[in-house]
Structures are given as C-alpha cells and as structure tokens.
N, C-alpha and C positions, 0 to 999 in steps of 0.2 A: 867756521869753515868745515869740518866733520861733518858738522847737521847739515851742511845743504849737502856734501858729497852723500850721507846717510839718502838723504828725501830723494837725491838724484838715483843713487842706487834702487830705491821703492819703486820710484816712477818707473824705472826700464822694466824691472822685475815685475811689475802690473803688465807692463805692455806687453812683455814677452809670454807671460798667461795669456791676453786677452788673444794674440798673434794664434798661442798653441791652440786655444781653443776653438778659433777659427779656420784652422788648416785645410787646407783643400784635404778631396777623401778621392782618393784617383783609384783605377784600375789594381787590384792585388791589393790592398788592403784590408785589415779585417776590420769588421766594426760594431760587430757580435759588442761586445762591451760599452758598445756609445748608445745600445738600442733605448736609453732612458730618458739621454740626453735628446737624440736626435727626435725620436718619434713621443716626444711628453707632451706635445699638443694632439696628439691620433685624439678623433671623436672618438665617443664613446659607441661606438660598433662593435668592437671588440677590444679587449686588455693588451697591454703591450705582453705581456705573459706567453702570450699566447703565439707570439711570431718566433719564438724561441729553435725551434726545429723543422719552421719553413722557411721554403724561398721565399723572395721578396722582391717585387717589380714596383720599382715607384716611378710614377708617371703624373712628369711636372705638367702644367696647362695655366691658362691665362683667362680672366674675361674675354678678352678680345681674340680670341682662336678658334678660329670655326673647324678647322682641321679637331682638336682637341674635342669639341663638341659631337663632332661626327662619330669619332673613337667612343663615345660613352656606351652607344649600347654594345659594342665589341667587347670593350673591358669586362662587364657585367656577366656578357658570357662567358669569357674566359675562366674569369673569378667561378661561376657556377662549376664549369665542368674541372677544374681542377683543381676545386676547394681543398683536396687534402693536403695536398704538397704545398701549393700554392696561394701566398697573398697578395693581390693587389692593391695598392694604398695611391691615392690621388693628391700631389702635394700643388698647393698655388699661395700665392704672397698676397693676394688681398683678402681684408678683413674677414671673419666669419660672419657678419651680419650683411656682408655687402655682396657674399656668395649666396648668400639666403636667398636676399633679393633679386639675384638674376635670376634664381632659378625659377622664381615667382613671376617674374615680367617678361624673362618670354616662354613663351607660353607652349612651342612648340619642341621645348629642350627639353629628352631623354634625362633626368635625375638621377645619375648612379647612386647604386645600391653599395658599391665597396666604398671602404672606409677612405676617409679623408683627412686633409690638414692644411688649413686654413692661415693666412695670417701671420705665417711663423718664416721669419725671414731664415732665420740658423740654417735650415736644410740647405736652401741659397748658396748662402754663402759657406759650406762644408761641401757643395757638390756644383760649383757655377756652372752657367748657362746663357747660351746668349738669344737662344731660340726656344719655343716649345711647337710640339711636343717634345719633351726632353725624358729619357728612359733611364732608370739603372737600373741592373741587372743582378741581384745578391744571392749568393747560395747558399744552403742550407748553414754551413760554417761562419755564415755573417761575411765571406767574401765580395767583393763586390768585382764582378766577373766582366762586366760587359758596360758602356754608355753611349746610347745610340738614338737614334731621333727614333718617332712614334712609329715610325712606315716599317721597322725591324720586330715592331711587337705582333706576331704572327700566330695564328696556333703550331705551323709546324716547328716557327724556333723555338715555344714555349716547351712541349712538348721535350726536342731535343737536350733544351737544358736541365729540365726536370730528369733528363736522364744522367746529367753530370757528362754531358759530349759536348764538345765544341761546336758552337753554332757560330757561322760566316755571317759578320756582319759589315757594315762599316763602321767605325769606331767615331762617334760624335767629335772627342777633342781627336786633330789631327794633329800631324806634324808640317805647317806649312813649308811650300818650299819654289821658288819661278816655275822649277820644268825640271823634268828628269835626267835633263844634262849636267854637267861637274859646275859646279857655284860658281869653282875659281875660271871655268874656261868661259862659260854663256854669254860674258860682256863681247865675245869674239862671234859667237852666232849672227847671220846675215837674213838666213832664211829655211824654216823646219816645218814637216807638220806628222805627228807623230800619233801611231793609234796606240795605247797599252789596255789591258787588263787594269780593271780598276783596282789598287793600293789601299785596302780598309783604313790603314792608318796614315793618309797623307793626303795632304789638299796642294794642288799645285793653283799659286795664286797670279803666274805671268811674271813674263819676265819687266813689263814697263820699259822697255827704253824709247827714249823722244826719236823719232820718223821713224816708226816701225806701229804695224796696229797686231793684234793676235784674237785669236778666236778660240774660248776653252770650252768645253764641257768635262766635268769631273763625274766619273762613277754613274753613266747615262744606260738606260736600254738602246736596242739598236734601233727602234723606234724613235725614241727621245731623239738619236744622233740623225736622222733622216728629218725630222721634223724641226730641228733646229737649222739644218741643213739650208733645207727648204721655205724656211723662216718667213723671207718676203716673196715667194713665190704667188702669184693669185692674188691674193692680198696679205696681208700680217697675220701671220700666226694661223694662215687658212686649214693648213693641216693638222693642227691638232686639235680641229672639231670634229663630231663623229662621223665615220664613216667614209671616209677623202683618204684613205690608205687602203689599197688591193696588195696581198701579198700573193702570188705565183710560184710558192715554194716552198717545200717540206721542209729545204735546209734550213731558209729563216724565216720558216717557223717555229722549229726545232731550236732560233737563239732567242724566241721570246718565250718570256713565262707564260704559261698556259691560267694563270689564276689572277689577276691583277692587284690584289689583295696580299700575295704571297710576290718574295725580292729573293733572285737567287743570283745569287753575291759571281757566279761564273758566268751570266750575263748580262754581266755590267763593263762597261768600255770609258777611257777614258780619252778627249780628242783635244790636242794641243796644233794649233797654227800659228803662224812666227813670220810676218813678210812685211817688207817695207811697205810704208804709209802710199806712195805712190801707185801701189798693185792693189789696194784699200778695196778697190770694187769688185775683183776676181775672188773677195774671203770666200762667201759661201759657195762659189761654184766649183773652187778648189776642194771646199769640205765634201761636198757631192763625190766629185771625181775619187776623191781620196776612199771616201767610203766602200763607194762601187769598188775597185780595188781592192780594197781588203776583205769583202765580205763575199765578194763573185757576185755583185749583183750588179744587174743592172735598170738603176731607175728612171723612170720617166712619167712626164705629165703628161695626160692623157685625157681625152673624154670623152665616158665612158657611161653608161644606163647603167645608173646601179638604185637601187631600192632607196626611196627617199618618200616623204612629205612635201605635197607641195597644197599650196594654198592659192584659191580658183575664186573666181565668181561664179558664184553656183546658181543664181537668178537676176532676174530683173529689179529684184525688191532691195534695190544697191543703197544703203543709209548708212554712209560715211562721212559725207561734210557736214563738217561743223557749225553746231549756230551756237555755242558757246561761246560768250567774250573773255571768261577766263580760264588760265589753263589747271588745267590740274593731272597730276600722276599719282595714282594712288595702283597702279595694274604692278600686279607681282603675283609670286603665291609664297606662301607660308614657312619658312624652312626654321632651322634649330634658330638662328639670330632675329626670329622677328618677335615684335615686342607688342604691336597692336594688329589685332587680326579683324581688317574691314570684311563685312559681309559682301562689299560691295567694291571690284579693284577698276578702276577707272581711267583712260584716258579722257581727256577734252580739254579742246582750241590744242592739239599737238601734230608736228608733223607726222606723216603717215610713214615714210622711212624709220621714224623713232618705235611705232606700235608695231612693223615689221620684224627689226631689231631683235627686240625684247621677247616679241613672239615666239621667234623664230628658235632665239635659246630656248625658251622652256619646251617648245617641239623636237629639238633637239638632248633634250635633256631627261626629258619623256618618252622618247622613244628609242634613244642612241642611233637615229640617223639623218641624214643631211635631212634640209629643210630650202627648200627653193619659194620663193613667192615670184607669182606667176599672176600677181593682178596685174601689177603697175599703175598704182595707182599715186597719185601727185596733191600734195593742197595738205592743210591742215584737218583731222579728223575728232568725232568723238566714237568710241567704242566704252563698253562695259562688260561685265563678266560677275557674276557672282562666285563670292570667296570660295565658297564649297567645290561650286565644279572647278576652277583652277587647282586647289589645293588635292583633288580628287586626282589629277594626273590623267584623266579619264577621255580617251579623244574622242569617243560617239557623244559625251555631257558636252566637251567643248563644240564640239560641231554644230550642237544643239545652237547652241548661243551665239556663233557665230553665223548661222543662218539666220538669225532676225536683220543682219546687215549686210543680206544677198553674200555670204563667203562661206567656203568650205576649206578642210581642209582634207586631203586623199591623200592614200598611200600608193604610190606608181614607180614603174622603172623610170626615170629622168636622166636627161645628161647634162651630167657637169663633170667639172674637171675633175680627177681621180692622181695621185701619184702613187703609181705600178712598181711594184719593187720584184723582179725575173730575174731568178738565179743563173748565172755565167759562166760557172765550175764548180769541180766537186767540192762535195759539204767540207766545212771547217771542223774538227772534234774539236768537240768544245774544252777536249782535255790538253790539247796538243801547245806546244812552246808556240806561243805569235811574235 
C-alpha cells in the first residue's frame, strides 16, 4: 500500500514537471533564462550567445501560408537594416528536411536569410497559436512585450519598439466576449447596432440567440467597413476588387492609412448589428445607413468612367474556338506557391467566361485596376500564352500574344459601377471620444 501511494506520488510529481515545463509563456513574462531551452534547435546561422542583449521577433509560419511566404523578403529587410538591435528568428513545426524541400520545389519562393527553427514542436506549445502569421514581440530584457498577427510586423512598429515606446497594436490572444453590453443584461437586448473604436485586447464573438441574425466586423478599416457593407452589392464581393471605390474627401481620407503595408491602430473600427431574424434582409443596408451616420459620408453607387483595362477585338484574325477535344488548364503565372513552371500556360476545349475570369484577375492584379471584357464572346475556346510573358506582368508582351487571336487589351476611361464615398459634415478628429 505505501509503494503504490510512493509510485502515485512520482507519477503526479512527473506530471507536474512535464505541465511546468510546458507553460504557456504569455505577455510580461521573462524568458531571458529559457533562451537554451526554447531556441536549442536555432540553425546554425548564429549562436544562441548571441541573442543575449537583443530584441527578438519570432515569426511563426506554416507550409501552407502564402501570407507568411509573401512576408519573407520583408523579414529579410528588416533583419538587414536593424541587425544591431535586432533579431529575427522564423519558427514552423514541420520537419527540417521537409522545409528543405519546399523551398526546393517551388521554385518561385524568396529563401530567407534570417535564422530559423524547424521541427521543434516546444516553442508551440510555450507560445500557442491558432493561426500564422503568428508574432512575439521580446525585449532586449528577454520580456516578451507584444503577440500579434504578421500584418503588426511593420517597420514603423519595429522601429518604435526598438526604442523601448509602446507600439498600438492588436493583441493576438484576446479576451472574447458577445458585444459591449453587460453579460448579465444582453439576454434582454431586442435590437442594436453599435460602432466602437477598436479594443486591441478583445474579440467580440456575438451574441447567438435563436430568431435574431447579427452582423460583426472586429478592428476593420473604414474601407473594410464600406466593403463589407456593400458585400452583395453588383455582385459578391464586387468592391473589393481594384479600383470600384471613389473617395470625395480629405476627411475620409484622412481615416485611411496612406501606406497599406503600415495598420494604425486609430483607424480601426469595430461594427456590431443585433436584429430579429425576420428584418434578416435590411443587415447590410442598415450597416450602409449606420456608417454614412457615423462617418458624415455619404455613399452611393454610381457609374462612373474611371480608368480601367478593357479587352477588344482588335482584328479580323478572331482564333478562339476550339478544335480541341480535351480540355486542359495549365493558364496561370508563377507566384511564391507554384511548384512547376510550364513554359507554356494553356487553356483548351474551356469555356470562354472561365479564360475571362482568370484573365481578368491577373489584369487586375497587374495593374491595380478594373478590368472590363468587351468581346462577348460565347462557346468553348482554346488560347495560350507563354510562361515568361505572363510571369513578366508585362501588358505590351501580353498584348503581343494575345493578338495572334485577334484581342487586345487597352487602357481607357470606361463605365462601370463605382461606389462614391462624399463627405456630409465636418471632419471627425480622429482623437475625439465617439
């Protein structure tokens, strides 16, 4: 009876190490002393030695993150210009031979230069995460100041922190919570819809109750908040393609950031609606109205000549239908996740709204503005394109190629619909109690 209470005792007493040694590492902690523990898998780049009296940003990432992929050559800069002060370490949970690999197979993926760590589940589970890009923030003191998604890793915050000053961020882990009203009262709410300033450390997750729908956006631009707005307007999601927003005002423009790269934590908005399920169809047109209200704007759709891409028949020499009997898609161009780079990108036997489609994004993608197609054309098609000039971004190479099959594409004023955002009253300071 002793020996098993003995073994019982060992066993907790294992567990309770094995618990301590996995602790969450939260906000305000120091961890200056774990740097042996934590960072014992760092490549060999540099010596753990060596992080002793800098900062320290590590920035989690996944195979499967094209977000994280895109961030590579930023990091790399960063890392450069503020090597002194400054380390940045890149941590991810799969193996180091299978990171090798990606970075070998596609072919179009930027290889960072700063140090990594591979394969090492510990950091994980010492710092959880439910998304990547996932950030922390550690100061020179082995503090760990800040944890915040990738889109917070800026030069101006780096910068700021390196100065030991508080940089506005939003804080990764939040504090969920329905809506900004009293816990104990909200089961009595009927019908709200509320604009705040966004709360770095709080996610409002709805309130859920059965006949009632809601509509949130957390910690949005006031762009975000119009284009979500406007959501099914034109068609789905028509306004957050480029160049379908006219602003008409110093004021809001004065609430967007001027850098899109750079998040300034005082214009960001948070939009909570609350209405019975039977008013279901009025969500977004409330959200509209509510906005206009709070910002003095007033929006509308409109159409309007504004600078676009459009795509012509440019001759007689029209070589679009298909005499293909099978089909094939190989048309794309080249970006950080492609893993085989045809010389040659291909529709054929495909419908011609589909090679529209596709087109149309990379024209839009290329040039950051609308993209209208203006053949109208119907039936199934074959088209091709070689790799280089897609991957080139280059519209007089694509033009080229696209006149072997009588088309073009031109830059013109055209009209389509626009949604016009016209200021209504005077400006909001962006410092003022809302």
């Amino acid at each position: 009876m002793i020996l098993r209470i003995f073994f019982t005792i060992l066993i907790f007493l294992s567990l309770q190490r094995v618990r301590s040694n996995t602790q969450e590492l939260k906000i305000g902690t120091n961890i200056k002393n774990e740097y042996p523990a934590l960072f014992k898998n760092l490549d060999n780049k540099i010596p753990i030695s060596s992080l002793g009296n800098k900062y320290i940003i590590l920035d989690f990432w996944s195979h499967i993150c094209i977000t994280c992929f895109q961030s590579f050559p930023k990091l790399d800069s960063l890392q450069e210009e503020f090597k002194e002060q400054l380390q940045l370490i890149l941590v991810n949970n799969e193996s180091v031979e299978s990171t090798k690999d990606l970075f070998t197979r596609k072919k179009k993926l930027h290889k960072p230069q700063i140090p990594m760590i591979s394969g090492d589940p510990y950091l994980s589970q010492r710092l959880p995460h439910y998304n990547v890009p996932y950030t922390v923030w550690i100061d020179k003191s082995g503090t760990i100041k800040y944890t915040t998604t990738g889109s917070w890793l800026t030069r101006a915050n780096v910068r700021i922190f390196l100065k030991d000053e508080p940089i506005k961020v939003v804080n990764y882990h939040k504090t969920s919570i329905p809506s900004l009203f009293d816990s104990l009262t909200d089961h009595s709410l009927e019908q709200f819809s509320y604009i705040s300033k966004c709360i770095t450390d709080v996610a409002e997750t709805g309130i859920s109750r059965e006949g009632f729908t809601e509509l949130q956006v957390n910690c949005a631009s006031l762009l975000q908040l119009y284009q979500q707005a406007y959501k099914h307007s034109v068609a789905e999601n028509y306004f957050r393609r480029p160049g379908r927003i006219i602003i008409e005002s110093k004021k809001i423009t004065a609430l967007i950031s001027k850098d899109k790269h750079e998040t300034d934590i005082n214009k960001l908005f948070t939009y909570h609606q609350f209405i019975p399920a039977g008013q279901a169809t009025g969500l977004y047109e409330n959200m509209q109205k509510d906005l206009d209200r709070y910002f003095g704007v007033h929006s509308i759709v409109e159409l309007r000549k504004v600078p676009s891409y459009i795509l012509i028949r440019a001759n007689d020499n029209y070589k679009l239908k298909t005499t293909s009997t099978q089909q094939v898609r190989t048309f794309g161009w080249s970006d950080e996740k492609t893993e085989k780079i045809d010389s040659l990108r291909t529709y054929a036997n495909i419908p011609y709204r589909e090679f529209s489609t596709s087109f149309g994004n990379y024209i839009e993608m290329c040039t950051g503005l609308p993209f209208v197609d203006a053949v109208n054309y119907t039936g199934n098609i074959d088209i091709s394109f070689t790799g280089a000039t897609l991957d080139s971004k280059n519209i007089p190479l694509v033009n080229k190629e696209l006149l072997q099959y009588g088309l073009a594409v031109i830059q013109m004023d055209w009209p389509i619909e626009v949604l016009v955002l016209r200021s209504i009253s005077p400006e909001i300071s962006l410092n003022q109690e809302r």
